[in-house]
DRENDOTI-580152 format. One record per residue: x, y, z of N, C-alpha, C in turn; residue in one letter; residue number from 1. Coordinates in pm, whole numbers. Each point is the difference from the previous one (the first is absolute). Last residue first. Example, Ala and Ser with C-alpha at 12.3 -4.5 7.8 and 13.67 -1.06 7.14 Angstrom:
2
<pt <1285 -225 708> <82 119 6> <-77 109 73> 's' 2>
<pt <29 -572 -7> <-89 119 0> <90 120 0> 'a' 1>
end
This chain:
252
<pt <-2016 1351 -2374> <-44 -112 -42> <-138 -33 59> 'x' 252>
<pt <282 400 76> <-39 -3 -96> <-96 -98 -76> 'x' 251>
<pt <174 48 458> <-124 89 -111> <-4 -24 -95> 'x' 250>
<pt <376 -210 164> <-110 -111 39> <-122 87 -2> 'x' 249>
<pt <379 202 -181> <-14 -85 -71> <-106 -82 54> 'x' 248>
<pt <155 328 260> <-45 25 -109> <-24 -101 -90> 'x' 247>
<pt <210 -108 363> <-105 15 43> <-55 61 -107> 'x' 246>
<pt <400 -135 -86> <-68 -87 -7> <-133 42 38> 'x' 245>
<pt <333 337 -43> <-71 -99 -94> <-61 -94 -42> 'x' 244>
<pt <172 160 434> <-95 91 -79> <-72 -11 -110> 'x' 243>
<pt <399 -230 211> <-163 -30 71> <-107 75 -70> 'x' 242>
<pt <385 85 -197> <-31 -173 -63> <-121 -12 128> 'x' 241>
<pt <281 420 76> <-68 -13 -93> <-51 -125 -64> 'x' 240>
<pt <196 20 413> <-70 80 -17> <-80 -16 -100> 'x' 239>
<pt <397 -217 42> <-83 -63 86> <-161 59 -64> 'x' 238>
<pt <410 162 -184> <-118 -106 -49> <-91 -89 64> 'x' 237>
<pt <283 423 195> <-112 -30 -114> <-67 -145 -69> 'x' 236>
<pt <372 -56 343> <-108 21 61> <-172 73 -77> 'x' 235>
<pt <406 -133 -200> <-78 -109 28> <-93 53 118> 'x' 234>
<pt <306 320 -143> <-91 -88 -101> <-70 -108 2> 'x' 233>
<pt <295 230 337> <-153 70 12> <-85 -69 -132> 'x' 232>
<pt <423 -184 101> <-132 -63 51> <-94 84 46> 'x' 231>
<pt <331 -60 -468> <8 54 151> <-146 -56 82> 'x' 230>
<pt <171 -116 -505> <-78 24 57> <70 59 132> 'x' 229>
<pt <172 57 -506> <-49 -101 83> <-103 76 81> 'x' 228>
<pt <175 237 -329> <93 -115 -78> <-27 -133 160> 'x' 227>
<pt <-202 462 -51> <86 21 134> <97 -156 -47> 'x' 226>
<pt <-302 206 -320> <34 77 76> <148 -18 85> 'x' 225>
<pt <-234 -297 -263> <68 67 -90> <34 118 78> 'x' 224>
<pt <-208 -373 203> <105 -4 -83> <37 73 -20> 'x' 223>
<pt <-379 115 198> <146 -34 124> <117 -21 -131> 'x' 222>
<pt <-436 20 -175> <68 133 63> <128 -25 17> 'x' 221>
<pt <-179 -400 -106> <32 89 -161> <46 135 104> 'x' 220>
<pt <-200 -284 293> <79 -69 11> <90 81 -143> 'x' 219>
<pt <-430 116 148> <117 40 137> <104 -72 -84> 'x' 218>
<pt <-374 -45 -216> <29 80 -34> <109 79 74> 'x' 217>
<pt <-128 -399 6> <98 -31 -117> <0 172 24> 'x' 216>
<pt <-297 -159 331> <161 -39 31> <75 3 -92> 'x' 215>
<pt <-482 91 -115> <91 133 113> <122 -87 13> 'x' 214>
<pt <-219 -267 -269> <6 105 -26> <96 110 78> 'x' 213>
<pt <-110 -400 185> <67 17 -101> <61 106 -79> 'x' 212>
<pt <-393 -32 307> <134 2 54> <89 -53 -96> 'x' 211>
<pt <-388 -9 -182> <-6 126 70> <164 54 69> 'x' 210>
<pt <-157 -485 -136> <8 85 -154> <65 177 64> 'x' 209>
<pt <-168 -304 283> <189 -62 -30> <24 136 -97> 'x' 208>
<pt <-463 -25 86> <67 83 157> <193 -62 -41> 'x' 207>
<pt <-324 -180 -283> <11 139 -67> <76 70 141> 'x' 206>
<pt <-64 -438 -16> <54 50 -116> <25 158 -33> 'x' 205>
<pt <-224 -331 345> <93 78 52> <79 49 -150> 'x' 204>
<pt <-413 -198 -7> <-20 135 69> <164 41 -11> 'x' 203>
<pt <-106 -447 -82> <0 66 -42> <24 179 -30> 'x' 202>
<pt <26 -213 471> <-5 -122 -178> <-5 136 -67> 'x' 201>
<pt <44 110 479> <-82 32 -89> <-61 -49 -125> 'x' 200>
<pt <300 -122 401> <-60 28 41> <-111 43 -134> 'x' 199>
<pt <343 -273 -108> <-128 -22 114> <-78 68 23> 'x' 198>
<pt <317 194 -264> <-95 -61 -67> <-66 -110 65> 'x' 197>
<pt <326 247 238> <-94 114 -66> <-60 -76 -91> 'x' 196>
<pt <344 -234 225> <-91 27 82> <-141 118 -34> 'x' 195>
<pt <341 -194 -308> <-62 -116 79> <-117 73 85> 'x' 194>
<pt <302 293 -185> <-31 -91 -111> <-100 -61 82> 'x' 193>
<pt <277 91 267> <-57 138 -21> <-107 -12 -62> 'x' 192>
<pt <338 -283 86> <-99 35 77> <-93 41 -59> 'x' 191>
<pt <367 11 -257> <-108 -135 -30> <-117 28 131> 'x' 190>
<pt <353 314 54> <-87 7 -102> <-146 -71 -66> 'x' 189>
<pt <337 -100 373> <-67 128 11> <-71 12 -89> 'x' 188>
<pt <315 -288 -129> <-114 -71 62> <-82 121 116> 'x' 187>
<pt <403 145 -291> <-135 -86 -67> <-93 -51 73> 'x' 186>
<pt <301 245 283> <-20 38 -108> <-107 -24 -74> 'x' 185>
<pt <257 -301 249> <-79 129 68> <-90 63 -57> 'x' 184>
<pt <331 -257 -229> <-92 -137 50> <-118 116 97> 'x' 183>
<pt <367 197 -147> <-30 52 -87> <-162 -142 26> 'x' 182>
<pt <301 249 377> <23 -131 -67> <-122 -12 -111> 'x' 181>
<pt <184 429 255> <-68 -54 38> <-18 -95 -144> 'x' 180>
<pt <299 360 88> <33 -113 120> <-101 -84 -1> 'x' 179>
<pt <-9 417 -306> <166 -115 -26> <12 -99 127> 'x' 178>
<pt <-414 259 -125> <38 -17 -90> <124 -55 -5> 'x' 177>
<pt <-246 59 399> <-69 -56 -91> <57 -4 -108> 'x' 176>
<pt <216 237 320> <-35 -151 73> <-54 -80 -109> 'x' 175>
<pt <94 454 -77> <95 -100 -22> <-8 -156 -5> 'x' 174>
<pt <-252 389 140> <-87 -57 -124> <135 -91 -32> 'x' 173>
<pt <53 311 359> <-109 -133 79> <-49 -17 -128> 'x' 172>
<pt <508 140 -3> <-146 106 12> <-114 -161 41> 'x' 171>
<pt <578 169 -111> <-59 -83 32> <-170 42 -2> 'x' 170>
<pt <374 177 -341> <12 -41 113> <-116 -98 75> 'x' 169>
<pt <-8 221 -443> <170 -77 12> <5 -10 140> 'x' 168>
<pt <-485 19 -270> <118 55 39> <136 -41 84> 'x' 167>
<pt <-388 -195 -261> <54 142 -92> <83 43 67> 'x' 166>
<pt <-186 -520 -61> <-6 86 107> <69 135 -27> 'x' 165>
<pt <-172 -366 -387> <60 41 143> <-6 115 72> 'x' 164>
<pt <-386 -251 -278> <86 95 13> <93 -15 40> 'x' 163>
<pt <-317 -380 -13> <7 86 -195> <141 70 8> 'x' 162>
<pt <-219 -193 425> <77 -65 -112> <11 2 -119> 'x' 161>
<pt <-158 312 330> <131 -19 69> <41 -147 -113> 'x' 160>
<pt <-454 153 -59> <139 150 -39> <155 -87 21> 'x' 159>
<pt <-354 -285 85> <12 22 -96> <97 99 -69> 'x' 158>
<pt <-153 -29 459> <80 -127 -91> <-18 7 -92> 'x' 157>
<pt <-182 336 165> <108 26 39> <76 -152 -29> 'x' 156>
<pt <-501 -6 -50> <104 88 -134> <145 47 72> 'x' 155>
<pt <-330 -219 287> <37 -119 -88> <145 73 -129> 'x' 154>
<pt <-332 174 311> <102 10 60> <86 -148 -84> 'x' 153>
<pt <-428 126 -139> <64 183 0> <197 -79 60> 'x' 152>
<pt <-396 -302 -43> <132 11 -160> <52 128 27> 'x' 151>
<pt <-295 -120 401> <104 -103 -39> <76 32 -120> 'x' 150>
<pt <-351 275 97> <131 37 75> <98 -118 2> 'x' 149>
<pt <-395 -26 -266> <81 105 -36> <112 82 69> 'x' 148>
<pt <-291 -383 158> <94 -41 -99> <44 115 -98> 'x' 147>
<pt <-255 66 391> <125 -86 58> <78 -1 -162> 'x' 146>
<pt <-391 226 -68> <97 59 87> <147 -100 -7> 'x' 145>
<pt <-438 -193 -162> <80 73 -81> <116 74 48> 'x' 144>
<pt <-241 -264 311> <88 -96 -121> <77 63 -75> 'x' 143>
<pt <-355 236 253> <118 -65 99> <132 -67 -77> 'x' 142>
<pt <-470 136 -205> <160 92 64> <83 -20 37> 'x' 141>
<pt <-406 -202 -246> <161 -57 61> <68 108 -32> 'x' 140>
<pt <-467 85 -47> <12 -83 74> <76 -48 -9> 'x' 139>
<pt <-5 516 -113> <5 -141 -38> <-64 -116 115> 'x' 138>
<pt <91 465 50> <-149 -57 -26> <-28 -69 -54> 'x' 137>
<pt <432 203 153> <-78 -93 95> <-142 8 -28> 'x' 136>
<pt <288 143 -318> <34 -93 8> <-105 -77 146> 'x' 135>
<pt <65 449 -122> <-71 -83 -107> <10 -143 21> 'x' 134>
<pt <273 301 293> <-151 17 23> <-71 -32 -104> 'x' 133>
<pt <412 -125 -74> <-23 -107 109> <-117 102 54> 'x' 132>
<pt <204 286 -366> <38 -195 -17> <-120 -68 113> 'x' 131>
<pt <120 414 121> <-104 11 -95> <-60 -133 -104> 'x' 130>
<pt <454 57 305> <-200 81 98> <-81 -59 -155> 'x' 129>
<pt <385 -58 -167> <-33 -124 65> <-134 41 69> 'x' 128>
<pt <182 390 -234> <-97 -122 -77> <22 -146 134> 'x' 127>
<pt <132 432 152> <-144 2 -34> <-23 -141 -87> 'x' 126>
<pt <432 19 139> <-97 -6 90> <-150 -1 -41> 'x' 125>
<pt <385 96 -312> <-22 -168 39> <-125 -24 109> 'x' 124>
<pt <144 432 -128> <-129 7 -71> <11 -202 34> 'x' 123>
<pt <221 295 241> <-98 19 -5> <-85 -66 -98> 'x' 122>
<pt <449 -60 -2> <-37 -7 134> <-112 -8 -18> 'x' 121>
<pt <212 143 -321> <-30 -98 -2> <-55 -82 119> 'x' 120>
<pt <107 466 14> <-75 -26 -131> <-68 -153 23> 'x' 119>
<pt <354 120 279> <-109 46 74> <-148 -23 -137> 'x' 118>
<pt <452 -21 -95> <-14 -115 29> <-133 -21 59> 'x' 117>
<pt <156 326 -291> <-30 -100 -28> <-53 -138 68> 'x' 116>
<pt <136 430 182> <-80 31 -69> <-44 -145 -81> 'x' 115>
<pt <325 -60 411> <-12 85 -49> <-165 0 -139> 'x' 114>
<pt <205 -139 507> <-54 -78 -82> <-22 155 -89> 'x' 113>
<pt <439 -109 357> <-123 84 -60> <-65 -79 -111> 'x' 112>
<pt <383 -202 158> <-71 -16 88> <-114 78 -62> 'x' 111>
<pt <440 -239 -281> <-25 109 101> <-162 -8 95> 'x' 110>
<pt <222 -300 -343> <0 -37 87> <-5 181 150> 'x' 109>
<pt <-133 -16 -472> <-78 -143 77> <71 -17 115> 'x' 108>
<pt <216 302 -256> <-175 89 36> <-65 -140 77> 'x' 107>
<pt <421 -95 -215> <12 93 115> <-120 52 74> 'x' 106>
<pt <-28 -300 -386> <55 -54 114> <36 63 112> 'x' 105>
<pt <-95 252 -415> <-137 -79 70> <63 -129 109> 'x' 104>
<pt <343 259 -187> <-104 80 85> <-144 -14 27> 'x' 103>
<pt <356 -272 -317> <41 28 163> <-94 118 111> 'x' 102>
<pt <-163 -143 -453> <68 -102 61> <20 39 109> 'x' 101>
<pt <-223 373 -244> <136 -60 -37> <-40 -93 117> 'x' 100>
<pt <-325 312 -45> <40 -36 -138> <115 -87 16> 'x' 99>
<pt <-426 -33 345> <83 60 -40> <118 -25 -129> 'x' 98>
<pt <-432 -204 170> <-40 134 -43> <120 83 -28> 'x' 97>
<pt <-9 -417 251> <-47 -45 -175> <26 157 -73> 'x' 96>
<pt <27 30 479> <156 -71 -84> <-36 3 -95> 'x' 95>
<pt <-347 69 254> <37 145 -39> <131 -41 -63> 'x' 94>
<pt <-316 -384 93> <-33 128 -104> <75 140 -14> 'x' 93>
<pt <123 -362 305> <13 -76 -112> <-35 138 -128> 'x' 92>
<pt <-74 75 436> <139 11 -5> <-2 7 -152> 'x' 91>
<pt <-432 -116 204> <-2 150 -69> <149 12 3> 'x' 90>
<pt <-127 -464 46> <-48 106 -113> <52 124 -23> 'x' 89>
<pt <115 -231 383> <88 -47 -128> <-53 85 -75> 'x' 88>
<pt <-202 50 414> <70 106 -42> <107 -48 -107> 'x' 87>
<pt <-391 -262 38> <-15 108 -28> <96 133 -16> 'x' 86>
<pt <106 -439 171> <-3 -23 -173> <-61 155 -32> 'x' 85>
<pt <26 -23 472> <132 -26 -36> <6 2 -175> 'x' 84>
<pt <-357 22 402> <23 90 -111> <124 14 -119> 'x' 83>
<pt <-177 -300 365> <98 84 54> <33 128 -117> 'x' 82>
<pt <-303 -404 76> <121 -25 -82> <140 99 31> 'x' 81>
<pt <-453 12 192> <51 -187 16> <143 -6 -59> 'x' 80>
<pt <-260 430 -58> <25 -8 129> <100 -142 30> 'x' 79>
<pt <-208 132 -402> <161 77 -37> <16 -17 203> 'x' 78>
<pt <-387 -227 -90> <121 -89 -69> <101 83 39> 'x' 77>
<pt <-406 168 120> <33 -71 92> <132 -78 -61> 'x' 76>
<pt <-220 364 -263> <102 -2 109> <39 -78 120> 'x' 75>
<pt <-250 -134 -334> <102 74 -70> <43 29 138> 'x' 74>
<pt <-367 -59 71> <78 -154 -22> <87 12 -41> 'x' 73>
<pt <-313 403 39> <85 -40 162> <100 -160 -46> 'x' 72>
<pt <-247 193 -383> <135 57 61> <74 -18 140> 'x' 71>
<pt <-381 -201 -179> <106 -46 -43> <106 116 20> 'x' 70>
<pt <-408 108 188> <24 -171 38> <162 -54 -89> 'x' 69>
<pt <-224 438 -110> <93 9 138> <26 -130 21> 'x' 68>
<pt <-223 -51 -391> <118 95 0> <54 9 98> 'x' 67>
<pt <-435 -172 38> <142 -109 -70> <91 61 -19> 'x' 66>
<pt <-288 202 401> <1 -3 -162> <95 -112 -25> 'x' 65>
<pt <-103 -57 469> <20 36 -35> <9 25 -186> 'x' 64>
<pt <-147 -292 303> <-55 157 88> <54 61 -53> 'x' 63>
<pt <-14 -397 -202> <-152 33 -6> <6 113 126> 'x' 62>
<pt <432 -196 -180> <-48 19 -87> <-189 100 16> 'x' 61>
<pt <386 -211 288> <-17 147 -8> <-119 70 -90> 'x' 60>
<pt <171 -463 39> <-22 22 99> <-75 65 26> 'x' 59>
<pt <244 -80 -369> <-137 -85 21> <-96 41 70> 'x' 58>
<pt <452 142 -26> <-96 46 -79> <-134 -4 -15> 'x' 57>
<pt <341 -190 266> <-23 130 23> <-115 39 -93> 'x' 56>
<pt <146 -408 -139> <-81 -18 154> <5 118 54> 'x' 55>
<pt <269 -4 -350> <-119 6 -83> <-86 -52 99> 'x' 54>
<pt <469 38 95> <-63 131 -47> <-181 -55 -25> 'x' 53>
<pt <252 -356 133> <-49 116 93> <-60 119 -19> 'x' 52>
<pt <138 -329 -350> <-73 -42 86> <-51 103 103> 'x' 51>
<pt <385 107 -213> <-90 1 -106> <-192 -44 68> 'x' 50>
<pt <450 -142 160> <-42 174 100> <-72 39 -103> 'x' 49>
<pt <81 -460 -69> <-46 4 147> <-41 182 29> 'x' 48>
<pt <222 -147 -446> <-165 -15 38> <-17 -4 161> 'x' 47>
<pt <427 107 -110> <-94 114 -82> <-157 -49 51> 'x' 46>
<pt <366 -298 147> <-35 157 72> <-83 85 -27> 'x' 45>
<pt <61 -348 -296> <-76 -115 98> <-50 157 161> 'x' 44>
<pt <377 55 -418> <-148 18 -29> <-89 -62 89> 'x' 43>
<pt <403 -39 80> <-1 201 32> <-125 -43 -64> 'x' 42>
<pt <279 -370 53> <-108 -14 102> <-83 185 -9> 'x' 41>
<pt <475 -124 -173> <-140 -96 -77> <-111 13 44> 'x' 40>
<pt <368 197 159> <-55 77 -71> <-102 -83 -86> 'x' 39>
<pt <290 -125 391> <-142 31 62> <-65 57 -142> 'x' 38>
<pt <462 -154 -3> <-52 -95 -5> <-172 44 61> 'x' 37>
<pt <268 364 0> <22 -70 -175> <-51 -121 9> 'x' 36>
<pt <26 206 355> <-107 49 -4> <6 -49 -173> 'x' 35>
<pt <277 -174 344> <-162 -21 38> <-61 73 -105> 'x' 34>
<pt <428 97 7> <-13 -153 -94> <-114 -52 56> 'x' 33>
<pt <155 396 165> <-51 26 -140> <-50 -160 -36> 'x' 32>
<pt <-97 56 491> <138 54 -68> <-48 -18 -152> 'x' 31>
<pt <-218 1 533> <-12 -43 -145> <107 74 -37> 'x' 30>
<pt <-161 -147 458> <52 61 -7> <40 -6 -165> 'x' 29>
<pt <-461 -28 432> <111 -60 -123> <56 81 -95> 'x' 28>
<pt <-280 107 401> <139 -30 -28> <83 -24 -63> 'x' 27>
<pt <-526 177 -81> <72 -33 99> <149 0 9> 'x' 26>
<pt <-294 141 -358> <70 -115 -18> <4 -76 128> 'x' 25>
<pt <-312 425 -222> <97 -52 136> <8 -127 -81> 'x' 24>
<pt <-151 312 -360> <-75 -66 106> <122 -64 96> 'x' 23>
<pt <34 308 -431> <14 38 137> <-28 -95 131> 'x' 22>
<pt <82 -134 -517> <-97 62 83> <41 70 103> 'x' 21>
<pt <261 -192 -355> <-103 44 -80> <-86 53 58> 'x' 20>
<pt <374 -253 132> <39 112 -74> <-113 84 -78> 'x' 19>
<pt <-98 -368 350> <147 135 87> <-16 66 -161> 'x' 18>
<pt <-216 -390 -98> <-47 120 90> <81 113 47> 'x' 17>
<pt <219 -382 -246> <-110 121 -48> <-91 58 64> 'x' 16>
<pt <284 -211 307> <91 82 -92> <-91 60 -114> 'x' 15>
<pt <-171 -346 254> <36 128 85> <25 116 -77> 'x' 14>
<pt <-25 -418 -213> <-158 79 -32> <-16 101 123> 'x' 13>
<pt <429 -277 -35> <-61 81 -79> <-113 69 -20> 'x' 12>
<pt <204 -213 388> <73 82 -23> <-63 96 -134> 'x' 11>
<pt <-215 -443 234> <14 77 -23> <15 206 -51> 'x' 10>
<pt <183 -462 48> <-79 46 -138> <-80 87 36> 'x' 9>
<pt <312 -76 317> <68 24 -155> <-65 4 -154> 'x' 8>
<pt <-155 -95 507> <24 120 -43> <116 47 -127> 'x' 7>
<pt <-173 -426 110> <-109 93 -54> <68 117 9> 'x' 6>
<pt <323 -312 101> <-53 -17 -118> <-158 79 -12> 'x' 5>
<pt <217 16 425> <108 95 -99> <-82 -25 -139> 'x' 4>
<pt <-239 -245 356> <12 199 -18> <65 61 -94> 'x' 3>
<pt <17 -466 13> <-98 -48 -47> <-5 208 -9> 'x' 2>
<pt <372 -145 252> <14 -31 -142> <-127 39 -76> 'x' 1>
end
């Protein structure tokens, strides 16, 4: 009894891991309604692999330039994560890029990364690299990171409760916009809320301010483009709202 009841709780903070990292689970066996009841917990993921990135960094920091130092942290994440929001981005960017509805849904769900997407590709990379090698000459790196990867993974709740879902069959952004309980949702958010102005007070105004921004600017594309989201789009706003926040914590 006392086994079945932990392993039912748990099922969720399995399940946001399973959808956001690569990291082993072991055995356990998760289903959607782990991961709609796990989506509250996606900003608490952000700061733990937000956390790591920025202990690579740390790390690296005095044998290596701050530039190479943050690019190896960069790539220790698209490693943790599986590159998965990255290859959202560059989908997300070659769909945005096309003229009609049905052929940016076609181009997103095809495989080649085309001219736009490779565009945006590149240039998200250099700024986080470039973001977080300014950043580790702060004395709260560590803080700033986690909590610009906490509101990065925070903006796919948000997409998924503004948008619906764009396409007429099934896809891994469904989960979040029509199976996952709107109590999910908000309180992901409020996390989010909660856990980025601990960590920073004040401070955290402008890293909300940042990811805001970028998530309205995923969220106006997608509308009027694709009239919702898909889950290479949430895998952009993953993207772009970490970015903005880490820009935003230079800036300040």
């Amino acid at each position: 009894m006392r086994r079945a009841l932990g392993a039912r709780f748990l099922r969720p903070p399995a399940a946001a891991l399973a959808f956001l990292t690569l990291l082993p689970l072991g055995r356990l066996e998760l289903d959607e309604r782990d991961v709609a009841r796990g989506a509250l917990l996606f900003p608490v993921v952000g700061a733990l692999v937000g956390t790591a990135v920025a202990l690579v960094g740390i790390g690296l920091e005095n044998t290596l330039t701050p530039f190479l130092a943050a690019g190896v942290a960069i790539a220790f994440e698209a490693l943790v994560t599986g590159g998965i929001h990255l290859d959202g981005l560059a989908d997300a960017s070659d769909g945005l890029g096309a003229r009609t509805r049905e052929r940016a849904l076609k181009i997103m769900g095809e495989g080649p990364v085309g001219a736009f997407g490779a565009t945006s590709l590149v240039f998200d990379l250099l700024l986080k690299t470039g973001a977080i090698a300014v950043l580790l000459a702060a004395d709260d790196t560590l803080v700033l990171v986690a909590a610009a990867l906490a509101l990065g993974r925070a903006a796919p709740l948000l997409l998924a409760w503004a948008l619906p879902y764009a396409r007429s069959g099934e896809g891994s952004g469904r989960i979040l916009t029509d199976r996952t309980p709107a109590w999910s949702l908000g309180g992901g958010l409020a996390l989010a809320l909660v856990l980025v102005t601990a960590l920073l007070g004040l401070r955290a105004v402008a890293l909300l301010t940042g990811a805001a921004m970028a998530t309205l600017l995923v969220a106006v594309a997608a509308r009027q483009r694709l009239g919702g989201v898909t889950g290479d789009v949430l895998g952009a706003g993953i993207e772009l709202a970490t970015t903005g926040s880490l820009l935003a914590a230079v800036a300040t």
